[in-house]
PDBQT receptor file of N, H, CA, C and O in Angstrom, charges set to zero:
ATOM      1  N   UNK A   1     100.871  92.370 112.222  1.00  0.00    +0.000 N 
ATOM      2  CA  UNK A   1     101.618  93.491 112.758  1.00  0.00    +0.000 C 
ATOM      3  C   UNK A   1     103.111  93.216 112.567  1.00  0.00    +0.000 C 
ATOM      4  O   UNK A   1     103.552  92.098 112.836  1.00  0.00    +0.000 OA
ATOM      5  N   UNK A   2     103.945  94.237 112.093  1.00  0.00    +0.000 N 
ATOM      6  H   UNK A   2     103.587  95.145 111.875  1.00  0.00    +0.000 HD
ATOM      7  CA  UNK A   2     105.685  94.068 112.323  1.00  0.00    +0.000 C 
ATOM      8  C   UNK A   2     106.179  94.556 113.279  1.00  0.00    +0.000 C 
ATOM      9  O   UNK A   2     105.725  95.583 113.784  1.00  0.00    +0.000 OA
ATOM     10  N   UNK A   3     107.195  93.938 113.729  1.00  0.00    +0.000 N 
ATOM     11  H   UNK A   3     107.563  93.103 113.319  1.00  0.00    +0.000 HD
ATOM     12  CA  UNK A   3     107.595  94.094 115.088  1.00  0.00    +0.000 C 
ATOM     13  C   UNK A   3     109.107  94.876 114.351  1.00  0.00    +0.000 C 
ATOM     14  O   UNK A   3     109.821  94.341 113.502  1.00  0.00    +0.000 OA
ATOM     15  N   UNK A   4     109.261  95.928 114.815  1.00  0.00    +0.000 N 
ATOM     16  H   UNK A   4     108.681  96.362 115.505  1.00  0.00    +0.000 HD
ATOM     17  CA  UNK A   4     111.032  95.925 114.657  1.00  0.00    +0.000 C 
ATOM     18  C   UNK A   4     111.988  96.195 115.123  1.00  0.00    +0.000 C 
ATOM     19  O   UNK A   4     112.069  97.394 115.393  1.00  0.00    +0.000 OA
ATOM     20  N   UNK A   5     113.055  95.444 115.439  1.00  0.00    +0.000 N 
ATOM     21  H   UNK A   5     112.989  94.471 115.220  1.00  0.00    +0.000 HD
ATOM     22  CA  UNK A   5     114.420  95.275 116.108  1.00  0.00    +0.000 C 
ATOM     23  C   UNK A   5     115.357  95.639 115.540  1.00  0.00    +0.000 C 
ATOM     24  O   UNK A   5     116.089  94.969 114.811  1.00  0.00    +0.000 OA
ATOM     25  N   UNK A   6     115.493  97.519 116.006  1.00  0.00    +0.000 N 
ATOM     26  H   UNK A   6     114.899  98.063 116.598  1.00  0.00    +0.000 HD
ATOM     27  CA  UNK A   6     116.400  98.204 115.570  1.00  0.00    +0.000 C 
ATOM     28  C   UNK A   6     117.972  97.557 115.336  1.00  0.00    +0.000 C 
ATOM     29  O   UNK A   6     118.823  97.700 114.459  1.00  0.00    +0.000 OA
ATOM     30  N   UNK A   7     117.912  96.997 116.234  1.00  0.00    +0.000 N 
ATOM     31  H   UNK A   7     117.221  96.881 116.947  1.00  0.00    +0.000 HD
ATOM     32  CA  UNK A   7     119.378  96.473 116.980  1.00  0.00    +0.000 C 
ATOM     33  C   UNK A   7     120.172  95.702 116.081  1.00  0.00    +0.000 C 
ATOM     34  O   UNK A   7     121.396  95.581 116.051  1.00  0.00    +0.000 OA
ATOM     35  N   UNK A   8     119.060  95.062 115.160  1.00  0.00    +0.000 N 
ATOM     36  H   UNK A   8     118.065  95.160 115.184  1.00  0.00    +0.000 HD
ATOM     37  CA  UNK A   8     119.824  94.194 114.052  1.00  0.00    +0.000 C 
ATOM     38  C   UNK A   8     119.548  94.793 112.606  1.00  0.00    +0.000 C 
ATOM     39  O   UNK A   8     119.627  94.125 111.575  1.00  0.00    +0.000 OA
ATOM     40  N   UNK A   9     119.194  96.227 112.668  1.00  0.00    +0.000 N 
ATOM     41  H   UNK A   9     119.130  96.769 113.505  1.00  0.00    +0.000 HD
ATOM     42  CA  UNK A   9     119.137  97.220 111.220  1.00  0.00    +0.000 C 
ATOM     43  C   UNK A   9     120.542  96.819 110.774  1.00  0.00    +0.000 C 
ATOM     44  O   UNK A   9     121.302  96.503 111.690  1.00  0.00    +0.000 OA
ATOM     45  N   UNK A  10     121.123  96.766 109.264  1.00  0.00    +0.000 N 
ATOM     46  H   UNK A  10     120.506  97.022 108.520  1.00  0.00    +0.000 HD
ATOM     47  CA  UNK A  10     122.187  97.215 109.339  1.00  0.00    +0.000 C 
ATOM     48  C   UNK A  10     122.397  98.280 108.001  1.00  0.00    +0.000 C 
ATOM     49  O   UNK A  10     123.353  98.366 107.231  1.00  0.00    +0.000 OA
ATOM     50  N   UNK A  11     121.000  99.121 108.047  1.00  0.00    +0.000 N 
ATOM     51  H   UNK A  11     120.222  99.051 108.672  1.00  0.00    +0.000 HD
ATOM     52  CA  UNK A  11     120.639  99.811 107.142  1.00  0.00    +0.000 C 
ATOM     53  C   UNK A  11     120.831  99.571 105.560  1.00  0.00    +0.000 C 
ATOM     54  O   UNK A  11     121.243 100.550 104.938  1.00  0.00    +0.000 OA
ATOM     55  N   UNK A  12     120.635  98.630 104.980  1.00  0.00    +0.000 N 
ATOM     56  H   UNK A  12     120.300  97.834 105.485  1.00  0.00    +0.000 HD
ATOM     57  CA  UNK A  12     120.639  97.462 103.602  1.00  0.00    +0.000 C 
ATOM     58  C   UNK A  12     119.909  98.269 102.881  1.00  0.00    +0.000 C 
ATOM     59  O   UNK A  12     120.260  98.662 101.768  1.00  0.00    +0.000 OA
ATOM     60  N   UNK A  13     118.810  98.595 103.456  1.00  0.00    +0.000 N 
ATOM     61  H   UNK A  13     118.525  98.276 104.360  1.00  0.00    +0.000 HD
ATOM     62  CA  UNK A  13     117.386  99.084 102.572  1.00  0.00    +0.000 C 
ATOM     63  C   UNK A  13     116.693  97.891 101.455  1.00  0.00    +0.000 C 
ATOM     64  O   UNK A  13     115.903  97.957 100.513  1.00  0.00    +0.000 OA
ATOM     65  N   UNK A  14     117.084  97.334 101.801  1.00  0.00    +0.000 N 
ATOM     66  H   UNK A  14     117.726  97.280 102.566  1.00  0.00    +0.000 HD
ATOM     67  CA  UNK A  14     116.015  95.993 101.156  1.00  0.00    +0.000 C 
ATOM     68  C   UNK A  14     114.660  95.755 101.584  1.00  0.00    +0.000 C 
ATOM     69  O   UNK A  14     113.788  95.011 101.136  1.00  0.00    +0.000 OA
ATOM     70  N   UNK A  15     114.681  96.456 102.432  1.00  0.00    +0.000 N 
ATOM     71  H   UNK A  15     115.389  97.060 102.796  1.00  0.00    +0.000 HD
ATOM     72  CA  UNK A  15     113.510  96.449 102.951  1.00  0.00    +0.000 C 
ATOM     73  C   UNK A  15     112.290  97.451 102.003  1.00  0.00    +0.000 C 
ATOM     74  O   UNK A  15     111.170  97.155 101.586  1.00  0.00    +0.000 OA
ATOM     75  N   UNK A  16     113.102  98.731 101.907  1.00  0.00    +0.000 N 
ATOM     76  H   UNK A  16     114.012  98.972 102.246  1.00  0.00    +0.000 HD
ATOM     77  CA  UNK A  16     112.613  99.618 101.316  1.00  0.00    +0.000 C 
ATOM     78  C   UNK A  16     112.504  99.871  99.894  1.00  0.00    +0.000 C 
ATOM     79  O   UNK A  16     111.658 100.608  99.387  1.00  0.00    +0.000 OA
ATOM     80  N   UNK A  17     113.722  98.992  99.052  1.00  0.00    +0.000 N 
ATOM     81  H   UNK A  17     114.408  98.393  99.464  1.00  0.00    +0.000 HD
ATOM     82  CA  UNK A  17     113.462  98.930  97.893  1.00  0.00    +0.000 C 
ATOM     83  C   UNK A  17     112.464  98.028  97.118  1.00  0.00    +0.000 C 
ATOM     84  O   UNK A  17     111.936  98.305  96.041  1.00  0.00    +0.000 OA
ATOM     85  N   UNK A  18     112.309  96.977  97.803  1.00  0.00    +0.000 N 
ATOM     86  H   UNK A  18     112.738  96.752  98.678  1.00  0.00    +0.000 HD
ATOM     87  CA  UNK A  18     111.082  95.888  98.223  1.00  0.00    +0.000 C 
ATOM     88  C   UNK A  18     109.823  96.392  97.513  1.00  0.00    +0.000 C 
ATOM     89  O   UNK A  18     109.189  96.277  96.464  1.00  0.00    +0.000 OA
ATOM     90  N   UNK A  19     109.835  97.379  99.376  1.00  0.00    +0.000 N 
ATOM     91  H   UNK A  19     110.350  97.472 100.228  1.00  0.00    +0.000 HD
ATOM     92  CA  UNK A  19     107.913  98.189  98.953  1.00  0.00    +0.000 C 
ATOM     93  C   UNK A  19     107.979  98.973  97.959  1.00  0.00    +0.000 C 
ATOM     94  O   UNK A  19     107.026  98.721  97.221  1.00  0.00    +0.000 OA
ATOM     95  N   UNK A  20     108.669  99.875  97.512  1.00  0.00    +0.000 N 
ATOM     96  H   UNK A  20     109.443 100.079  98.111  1.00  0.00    +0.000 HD
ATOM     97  CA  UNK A  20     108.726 100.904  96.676  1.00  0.00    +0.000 C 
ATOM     98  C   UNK A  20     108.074  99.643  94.769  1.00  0.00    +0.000 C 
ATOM     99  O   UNK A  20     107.215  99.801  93.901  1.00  0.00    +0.000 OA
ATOM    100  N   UNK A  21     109.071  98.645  95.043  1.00  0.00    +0.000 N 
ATOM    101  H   UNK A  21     109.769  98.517  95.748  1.00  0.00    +0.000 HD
ATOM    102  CA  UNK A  21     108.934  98.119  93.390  1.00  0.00    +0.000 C 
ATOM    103  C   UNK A  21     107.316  97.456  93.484  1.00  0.00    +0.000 C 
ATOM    104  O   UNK A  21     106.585  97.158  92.539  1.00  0.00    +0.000 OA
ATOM    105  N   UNK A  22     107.008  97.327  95.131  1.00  0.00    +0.000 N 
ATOM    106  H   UNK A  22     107.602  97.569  95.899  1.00  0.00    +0.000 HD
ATOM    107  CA  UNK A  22     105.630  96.550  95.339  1.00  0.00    +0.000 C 
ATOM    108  C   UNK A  22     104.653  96.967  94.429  1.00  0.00    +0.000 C 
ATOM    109  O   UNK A  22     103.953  96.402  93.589  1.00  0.00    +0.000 OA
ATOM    110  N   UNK A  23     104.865  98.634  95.009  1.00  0.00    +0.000 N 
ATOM    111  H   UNK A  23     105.434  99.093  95.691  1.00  0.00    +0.000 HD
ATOM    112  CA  UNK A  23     103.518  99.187  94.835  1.00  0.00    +0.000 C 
ATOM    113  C   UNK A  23     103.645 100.286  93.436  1.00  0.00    +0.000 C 
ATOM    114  O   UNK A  23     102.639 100.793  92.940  1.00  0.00    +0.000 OA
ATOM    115  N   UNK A  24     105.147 100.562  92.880  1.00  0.00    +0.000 N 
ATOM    116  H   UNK A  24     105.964 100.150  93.283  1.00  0.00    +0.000 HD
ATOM    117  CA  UNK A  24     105.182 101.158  92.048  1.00  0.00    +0.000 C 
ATOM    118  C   UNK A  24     105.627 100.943  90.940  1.00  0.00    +0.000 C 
ATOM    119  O   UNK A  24     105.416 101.791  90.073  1.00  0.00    +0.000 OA
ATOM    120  N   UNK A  25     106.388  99.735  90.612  1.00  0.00    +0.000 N 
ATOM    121  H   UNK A  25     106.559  99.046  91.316  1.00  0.00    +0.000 HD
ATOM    122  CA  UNK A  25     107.018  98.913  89.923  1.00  0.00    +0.000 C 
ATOM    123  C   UNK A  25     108.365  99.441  89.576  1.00  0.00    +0.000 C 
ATOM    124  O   UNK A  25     109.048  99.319  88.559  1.00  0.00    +0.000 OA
ATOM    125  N   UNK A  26     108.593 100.167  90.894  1.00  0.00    +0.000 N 
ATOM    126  H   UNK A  26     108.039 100.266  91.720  1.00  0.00    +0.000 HD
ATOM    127  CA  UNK A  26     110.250 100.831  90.402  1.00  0.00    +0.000 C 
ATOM    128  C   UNK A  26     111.201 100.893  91.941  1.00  0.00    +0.000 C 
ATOM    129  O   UNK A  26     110.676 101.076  93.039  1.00  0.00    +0.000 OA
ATOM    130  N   UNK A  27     112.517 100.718  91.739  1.00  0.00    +0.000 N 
ATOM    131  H   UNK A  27     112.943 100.570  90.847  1.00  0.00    +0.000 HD
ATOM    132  CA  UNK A  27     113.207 100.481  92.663  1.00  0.00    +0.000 C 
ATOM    133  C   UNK A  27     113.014 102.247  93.139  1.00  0.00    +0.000 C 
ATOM    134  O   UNK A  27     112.990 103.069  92.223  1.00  0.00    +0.000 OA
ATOM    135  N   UNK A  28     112.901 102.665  94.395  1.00  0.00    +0.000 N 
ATOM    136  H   UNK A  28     112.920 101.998  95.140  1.00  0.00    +0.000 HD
ATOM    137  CA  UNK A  28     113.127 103.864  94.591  1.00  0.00    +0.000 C 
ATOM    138  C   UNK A  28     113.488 104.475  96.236  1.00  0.00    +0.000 C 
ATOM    139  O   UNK A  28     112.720 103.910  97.014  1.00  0.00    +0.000 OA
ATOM    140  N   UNK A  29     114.182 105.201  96.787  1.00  0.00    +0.000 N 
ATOM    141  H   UNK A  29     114.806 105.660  96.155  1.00  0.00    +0.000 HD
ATOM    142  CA  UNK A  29     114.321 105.291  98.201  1.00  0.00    +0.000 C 
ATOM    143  C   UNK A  29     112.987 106.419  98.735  1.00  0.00    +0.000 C 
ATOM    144  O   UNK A  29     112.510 106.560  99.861  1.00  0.00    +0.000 OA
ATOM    145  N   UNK A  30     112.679 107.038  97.576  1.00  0.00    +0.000 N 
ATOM    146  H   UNK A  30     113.066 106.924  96.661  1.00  0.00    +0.000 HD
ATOM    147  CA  UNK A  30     111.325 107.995  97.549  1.00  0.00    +0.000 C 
ATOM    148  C   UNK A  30     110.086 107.856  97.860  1.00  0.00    +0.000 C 
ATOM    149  O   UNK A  30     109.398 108.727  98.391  1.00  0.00    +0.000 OA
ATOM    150  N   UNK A  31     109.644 106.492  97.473  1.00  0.00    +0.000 N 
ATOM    151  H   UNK A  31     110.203 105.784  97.041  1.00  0.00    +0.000 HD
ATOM    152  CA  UNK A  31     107.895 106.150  97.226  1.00  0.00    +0.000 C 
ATOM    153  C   UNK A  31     107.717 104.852  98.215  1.00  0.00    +0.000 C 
ATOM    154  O   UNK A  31     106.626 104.286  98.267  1.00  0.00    +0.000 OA
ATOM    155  N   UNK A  32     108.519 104.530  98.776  1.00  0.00    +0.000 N 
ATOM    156  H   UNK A  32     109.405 104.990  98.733  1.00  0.00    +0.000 HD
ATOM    157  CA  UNK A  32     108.093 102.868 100.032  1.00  0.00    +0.000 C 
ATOM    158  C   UNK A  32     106.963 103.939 100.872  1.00  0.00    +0.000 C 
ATOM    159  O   UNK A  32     106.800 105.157 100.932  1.00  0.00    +0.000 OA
ATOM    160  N   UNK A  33     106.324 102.752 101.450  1.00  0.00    +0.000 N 
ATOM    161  H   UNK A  33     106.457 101.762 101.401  1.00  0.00    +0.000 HD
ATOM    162  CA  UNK A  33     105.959 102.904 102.896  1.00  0.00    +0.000 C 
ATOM    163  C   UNK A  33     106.446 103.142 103.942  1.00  0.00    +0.000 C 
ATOM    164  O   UNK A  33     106.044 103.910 104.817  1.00  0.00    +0.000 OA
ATOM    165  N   UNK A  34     107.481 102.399 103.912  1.00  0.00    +0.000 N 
ATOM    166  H   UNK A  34     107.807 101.776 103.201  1.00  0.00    +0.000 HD
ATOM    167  CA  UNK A  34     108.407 102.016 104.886  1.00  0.00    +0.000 C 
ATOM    168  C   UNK A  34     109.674 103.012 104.832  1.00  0.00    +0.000 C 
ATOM    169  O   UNK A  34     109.996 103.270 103.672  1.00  0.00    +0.000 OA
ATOM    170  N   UNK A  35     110.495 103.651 105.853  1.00  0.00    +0.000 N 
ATOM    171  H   UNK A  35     110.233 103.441 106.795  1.00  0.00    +0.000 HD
ATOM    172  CA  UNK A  35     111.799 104.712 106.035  1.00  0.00    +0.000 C 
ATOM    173  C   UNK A  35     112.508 104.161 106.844  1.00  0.00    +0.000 C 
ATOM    174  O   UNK A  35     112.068 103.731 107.911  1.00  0.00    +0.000 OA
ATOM    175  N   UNK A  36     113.586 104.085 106.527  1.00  0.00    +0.000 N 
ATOM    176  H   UNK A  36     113.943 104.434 105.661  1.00  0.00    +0.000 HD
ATOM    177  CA  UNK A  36     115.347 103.945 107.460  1.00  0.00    +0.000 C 
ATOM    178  C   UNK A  36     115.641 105.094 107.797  1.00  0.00    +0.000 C 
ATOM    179  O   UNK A  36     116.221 105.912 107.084  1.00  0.00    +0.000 OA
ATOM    180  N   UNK A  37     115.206 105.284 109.095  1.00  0.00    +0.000 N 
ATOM    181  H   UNK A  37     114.734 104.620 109.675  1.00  0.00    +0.000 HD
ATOM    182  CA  UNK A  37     116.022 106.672 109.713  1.00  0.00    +0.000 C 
ATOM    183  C   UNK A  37     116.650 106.360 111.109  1.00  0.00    +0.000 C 
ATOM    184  O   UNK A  37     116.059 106.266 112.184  1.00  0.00    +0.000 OA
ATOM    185  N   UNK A  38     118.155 106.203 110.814  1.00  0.00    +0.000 N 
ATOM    186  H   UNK A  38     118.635 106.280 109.940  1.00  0.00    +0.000 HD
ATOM    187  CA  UNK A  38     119.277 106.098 111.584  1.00  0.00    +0.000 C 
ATOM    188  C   UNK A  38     119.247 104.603 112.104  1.00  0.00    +0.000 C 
ATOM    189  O   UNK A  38     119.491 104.227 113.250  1.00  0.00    +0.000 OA
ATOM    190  N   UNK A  39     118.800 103.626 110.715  1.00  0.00    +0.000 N 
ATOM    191  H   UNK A  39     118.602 103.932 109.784  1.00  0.00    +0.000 HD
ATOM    192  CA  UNK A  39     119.072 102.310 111.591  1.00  0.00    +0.000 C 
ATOM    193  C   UNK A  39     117.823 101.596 111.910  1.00  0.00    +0.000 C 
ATOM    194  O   UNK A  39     117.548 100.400 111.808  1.00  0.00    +0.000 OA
ATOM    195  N   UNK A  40     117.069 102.687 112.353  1.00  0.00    +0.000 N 
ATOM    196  H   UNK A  40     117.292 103.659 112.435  1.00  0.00    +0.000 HD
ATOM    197  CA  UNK A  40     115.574 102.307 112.584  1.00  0.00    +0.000 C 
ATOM    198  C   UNK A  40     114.322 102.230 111.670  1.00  0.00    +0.000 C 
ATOM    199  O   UNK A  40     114.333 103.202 110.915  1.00  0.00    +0.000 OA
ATOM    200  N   UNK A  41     113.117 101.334 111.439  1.00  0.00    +0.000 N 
ATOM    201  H   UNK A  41     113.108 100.544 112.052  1.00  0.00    +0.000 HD
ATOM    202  CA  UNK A  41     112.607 101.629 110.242  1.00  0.00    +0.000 C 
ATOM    203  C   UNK A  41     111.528 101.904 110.879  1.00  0.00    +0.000 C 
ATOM    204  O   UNK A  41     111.280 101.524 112.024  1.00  0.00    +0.000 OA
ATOM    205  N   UNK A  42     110.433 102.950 109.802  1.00  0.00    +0.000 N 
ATOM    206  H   UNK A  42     110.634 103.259 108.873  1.00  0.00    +0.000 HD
ATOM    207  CA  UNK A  42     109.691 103.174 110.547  1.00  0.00    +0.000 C 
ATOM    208  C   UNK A  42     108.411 103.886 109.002  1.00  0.00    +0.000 C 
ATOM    209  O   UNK A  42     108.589 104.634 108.042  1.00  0.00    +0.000 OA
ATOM    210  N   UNK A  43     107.235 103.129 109.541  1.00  0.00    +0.000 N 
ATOM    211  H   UNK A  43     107.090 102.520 110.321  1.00  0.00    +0.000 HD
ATOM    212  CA  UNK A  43     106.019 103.245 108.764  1.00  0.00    +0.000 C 
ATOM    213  C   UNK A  43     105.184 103.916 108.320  1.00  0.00    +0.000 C 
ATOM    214  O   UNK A  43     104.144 103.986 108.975  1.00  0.00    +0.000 OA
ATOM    215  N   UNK A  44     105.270 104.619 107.149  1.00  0.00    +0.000 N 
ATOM    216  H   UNK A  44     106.115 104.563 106.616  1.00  0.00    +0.000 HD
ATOM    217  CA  UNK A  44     103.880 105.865 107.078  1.00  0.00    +0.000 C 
ATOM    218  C   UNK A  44     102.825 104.820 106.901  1.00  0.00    +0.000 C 
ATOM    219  O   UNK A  44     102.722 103.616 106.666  1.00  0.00    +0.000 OA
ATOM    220  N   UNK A  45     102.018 105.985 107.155  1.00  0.00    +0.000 N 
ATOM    221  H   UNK A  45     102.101 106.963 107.346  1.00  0.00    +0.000 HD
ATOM    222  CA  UNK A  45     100.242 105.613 107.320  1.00  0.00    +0.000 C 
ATOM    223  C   UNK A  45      99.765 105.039 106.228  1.00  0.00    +0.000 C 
ATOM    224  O   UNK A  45      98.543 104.948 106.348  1.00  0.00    +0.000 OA
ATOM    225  N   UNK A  46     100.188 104.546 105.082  1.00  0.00    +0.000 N 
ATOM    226  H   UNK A  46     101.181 104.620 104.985  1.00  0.00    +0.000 HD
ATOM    227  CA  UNK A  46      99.713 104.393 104.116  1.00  0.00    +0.000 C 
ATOM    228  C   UNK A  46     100.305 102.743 104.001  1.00  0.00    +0.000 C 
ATOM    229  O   UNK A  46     100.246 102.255 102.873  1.00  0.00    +0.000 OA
ATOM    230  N   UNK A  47     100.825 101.944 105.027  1.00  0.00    +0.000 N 
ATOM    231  H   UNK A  47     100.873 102.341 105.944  1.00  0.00    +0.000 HD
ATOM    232  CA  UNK A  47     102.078 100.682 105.287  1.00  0.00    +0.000 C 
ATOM    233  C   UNK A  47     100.410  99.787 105.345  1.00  0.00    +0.000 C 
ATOM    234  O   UNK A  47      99.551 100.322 106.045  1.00  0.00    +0.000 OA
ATOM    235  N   UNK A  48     100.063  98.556 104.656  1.00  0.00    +0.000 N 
ATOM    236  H   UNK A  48     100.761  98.121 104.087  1.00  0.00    +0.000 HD
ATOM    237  CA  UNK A  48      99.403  98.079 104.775  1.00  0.00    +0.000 C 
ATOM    238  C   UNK A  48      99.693  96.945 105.451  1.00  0.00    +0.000 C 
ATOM    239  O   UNK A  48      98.785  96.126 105.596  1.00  0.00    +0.000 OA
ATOM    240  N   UNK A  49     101.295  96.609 106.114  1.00  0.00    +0.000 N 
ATOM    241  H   UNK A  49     102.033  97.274 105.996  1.00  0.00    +0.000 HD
ATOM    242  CA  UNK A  49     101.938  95.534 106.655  1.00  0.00    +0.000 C 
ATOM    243  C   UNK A  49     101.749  94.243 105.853  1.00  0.00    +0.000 C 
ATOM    244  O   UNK A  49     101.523  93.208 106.479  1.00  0.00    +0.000 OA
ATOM    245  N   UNK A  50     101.795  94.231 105.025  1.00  0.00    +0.000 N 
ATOM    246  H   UNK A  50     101.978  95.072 104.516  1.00  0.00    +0.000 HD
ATOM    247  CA  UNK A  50     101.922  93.409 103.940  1.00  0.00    +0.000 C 
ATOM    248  C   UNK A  50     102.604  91.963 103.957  1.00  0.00    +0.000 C 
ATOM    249  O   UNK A  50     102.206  90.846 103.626  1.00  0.00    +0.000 OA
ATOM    250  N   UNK A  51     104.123  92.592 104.627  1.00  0.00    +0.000 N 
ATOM    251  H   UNK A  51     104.445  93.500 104.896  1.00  0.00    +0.000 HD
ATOM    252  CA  UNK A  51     104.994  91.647 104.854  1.00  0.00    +0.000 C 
ATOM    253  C   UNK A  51     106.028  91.573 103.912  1.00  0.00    +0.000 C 
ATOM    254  O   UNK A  51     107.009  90.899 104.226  1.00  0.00    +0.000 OA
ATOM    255  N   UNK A  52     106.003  92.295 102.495  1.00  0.00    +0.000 N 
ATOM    256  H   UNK A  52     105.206  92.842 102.240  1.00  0.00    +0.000 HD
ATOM    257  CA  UNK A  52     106.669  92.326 101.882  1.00  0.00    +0.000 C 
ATOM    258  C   UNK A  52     108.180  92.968 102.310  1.00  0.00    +0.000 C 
ATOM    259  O   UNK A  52     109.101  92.515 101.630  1.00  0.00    +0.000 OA
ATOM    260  N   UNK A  53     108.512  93.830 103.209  1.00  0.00    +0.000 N 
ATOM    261  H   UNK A  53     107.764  94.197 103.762  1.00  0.00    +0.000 HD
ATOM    262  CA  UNK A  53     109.559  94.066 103.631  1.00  0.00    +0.000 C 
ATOM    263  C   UNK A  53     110.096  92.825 104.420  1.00  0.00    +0.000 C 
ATOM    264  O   UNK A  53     111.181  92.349 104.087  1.00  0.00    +0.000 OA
ATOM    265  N   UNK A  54     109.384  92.283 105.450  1.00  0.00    +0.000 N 
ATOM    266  H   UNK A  54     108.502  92.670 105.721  1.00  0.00    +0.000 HD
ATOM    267  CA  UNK A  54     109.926  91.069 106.281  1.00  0.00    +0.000 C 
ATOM    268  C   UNK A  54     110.357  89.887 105.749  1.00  0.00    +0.000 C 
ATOM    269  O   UNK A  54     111.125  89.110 106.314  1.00  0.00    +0.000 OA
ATOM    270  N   UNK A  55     109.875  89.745 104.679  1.00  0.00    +0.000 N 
ATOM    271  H   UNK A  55     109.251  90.377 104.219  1.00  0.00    +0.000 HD
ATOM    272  CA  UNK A  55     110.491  88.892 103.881  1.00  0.00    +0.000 C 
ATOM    273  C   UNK A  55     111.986  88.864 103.366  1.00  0.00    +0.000 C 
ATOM    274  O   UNK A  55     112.699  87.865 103.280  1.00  0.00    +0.000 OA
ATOM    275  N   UNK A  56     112.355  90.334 103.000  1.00  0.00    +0.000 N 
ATOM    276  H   UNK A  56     111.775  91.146 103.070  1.00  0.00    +0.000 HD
ATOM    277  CA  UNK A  56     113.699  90.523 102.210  1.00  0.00    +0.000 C 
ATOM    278  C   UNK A  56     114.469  91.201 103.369  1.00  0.00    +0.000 C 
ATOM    279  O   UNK A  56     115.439  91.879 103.030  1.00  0.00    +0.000 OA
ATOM    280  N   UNK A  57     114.135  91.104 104.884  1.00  0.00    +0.000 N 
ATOM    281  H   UNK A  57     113.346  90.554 105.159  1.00  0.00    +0.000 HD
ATOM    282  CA  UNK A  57     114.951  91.219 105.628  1.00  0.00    +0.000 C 
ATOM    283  C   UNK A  57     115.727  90.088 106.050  1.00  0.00    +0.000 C 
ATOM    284  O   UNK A  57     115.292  89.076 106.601  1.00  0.00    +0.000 OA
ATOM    285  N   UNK A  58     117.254  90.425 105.655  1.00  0.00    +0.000 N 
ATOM    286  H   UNK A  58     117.607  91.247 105.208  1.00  0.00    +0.000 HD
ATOM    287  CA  UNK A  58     117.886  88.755 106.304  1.00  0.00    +0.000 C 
ATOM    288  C   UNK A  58     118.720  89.421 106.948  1.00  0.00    +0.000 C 
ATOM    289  O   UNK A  58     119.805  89.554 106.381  1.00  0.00    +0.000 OA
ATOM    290  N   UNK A  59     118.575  90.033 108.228  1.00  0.00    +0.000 N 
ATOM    291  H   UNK A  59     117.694  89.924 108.689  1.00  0.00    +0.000 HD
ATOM    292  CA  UNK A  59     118.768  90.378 109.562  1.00  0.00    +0.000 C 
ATOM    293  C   UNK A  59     118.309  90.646 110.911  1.00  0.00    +0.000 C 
ATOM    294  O   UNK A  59     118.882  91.062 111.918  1.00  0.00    +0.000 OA
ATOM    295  N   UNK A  60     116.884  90.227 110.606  1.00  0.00    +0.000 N 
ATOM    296  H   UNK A  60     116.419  89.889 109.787  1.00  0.00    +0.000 HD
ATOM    297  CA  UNK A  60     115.809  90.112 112.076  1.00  0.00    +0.000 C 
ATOM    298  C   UNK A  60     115.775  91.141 112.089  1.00  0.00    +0.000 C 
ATOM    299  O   UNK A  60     115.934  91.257 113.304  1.00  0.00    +0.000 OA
ATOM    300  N   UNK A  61     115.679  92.305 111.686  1.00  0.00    +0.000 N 
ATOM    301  H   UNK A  61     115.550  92.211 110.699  1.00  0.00    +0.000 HD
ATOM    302  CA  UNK A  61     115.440  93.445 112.328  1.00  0.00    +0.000 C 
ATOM    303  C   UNK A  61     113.719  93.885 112.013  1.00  0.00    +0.000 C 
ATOM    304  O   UNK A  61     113.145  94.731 112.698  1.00  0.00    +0.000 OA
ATOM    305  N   UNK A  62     113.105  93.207 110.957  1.00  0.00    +0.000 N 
ATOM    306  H   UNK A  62     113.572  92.519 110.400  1.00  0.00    +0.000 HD
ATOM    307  CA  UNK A  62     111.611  93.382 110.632  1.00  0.00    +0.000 C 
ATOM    308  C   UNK A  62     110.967  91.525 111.078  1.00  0.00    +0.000 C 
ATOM    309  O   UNK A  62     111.439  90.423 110.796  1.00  0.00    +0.000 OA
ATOM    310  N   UNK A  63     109.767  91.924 111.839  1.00  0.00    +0.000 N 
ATOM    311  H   UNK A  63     109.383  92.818 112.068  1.00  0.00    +0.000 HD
ATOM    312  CA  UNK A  63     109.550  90.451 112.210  1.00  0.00    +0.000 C 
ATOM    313  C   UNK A  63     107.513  90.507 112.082  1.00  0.00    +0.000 C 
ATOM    314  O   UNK A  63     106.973  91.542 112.474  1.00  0.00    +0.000 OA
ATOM    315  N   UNK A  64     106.857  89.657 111.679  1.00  0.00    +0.000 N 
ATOM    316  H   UNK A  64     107.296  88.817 111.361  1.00  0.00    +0.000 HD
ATOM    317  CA  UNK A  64     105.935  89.229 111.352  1.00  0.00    +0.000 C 
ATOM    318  C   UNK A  64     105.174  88.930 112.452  1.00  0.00    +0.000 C 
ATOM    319  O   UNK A  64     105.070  87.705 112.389  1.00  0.00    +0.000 OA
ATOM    320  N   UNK A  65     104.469  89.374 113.601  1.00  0.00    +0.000 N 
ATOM    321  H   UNK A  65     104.554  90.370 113.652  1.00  0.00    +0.000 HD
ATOM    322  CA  UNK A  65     104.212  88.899 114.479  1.00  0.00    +0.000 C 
ATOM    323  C   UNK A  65     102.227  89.020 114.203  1.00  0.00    +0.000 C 
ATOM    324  O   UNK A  65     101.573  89.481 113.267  1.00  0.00    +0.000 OA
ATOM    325  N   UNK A  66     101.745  88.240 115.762  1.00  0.00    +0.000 N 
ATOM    326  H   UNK A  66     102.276  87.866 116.522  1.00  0.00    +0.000 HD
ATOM    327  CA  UNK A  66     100.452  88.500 115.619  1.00  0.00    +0.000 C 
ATOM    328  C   UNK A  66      99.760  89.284 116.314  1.00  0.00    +0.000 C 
ATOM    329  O   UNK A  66      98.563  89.433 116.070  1.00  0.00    +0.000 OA
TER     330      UNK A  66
């Protein structure tokens, strides 16, 4: 499960360009799983929590929990 701590967004989108190249092999703000809206990120239904975003977060704001 990801835990996320708006508080340390600082809206980068690394997170999101991440999933997008994961699953599509292209950088895109269009096709992630994952959305930045206002700071906050937040998961369509299709987010297999992978972890691939938590990884390329280097601001705590996506966290890996159990």
């Amino acid at each position: 499960m990801i835990a996320v701590h708006s508080e340390n967004c600082t809206g980068c989108m690394r997170c999101v360009l991440i999933c997008s190249y994961t699953y599509t092999k292209k950088f895109s703000i269009s096709t992630p799983r994952i959305k930045i809206k206002e700071y906050r990120a937040e998961f369509t239904e299709d987010c297999n929590e992978c972890g691939k975003c938590v990884e390329q977060c280097f601001y705590g704001a996506l966290e890996m929990v159990k």
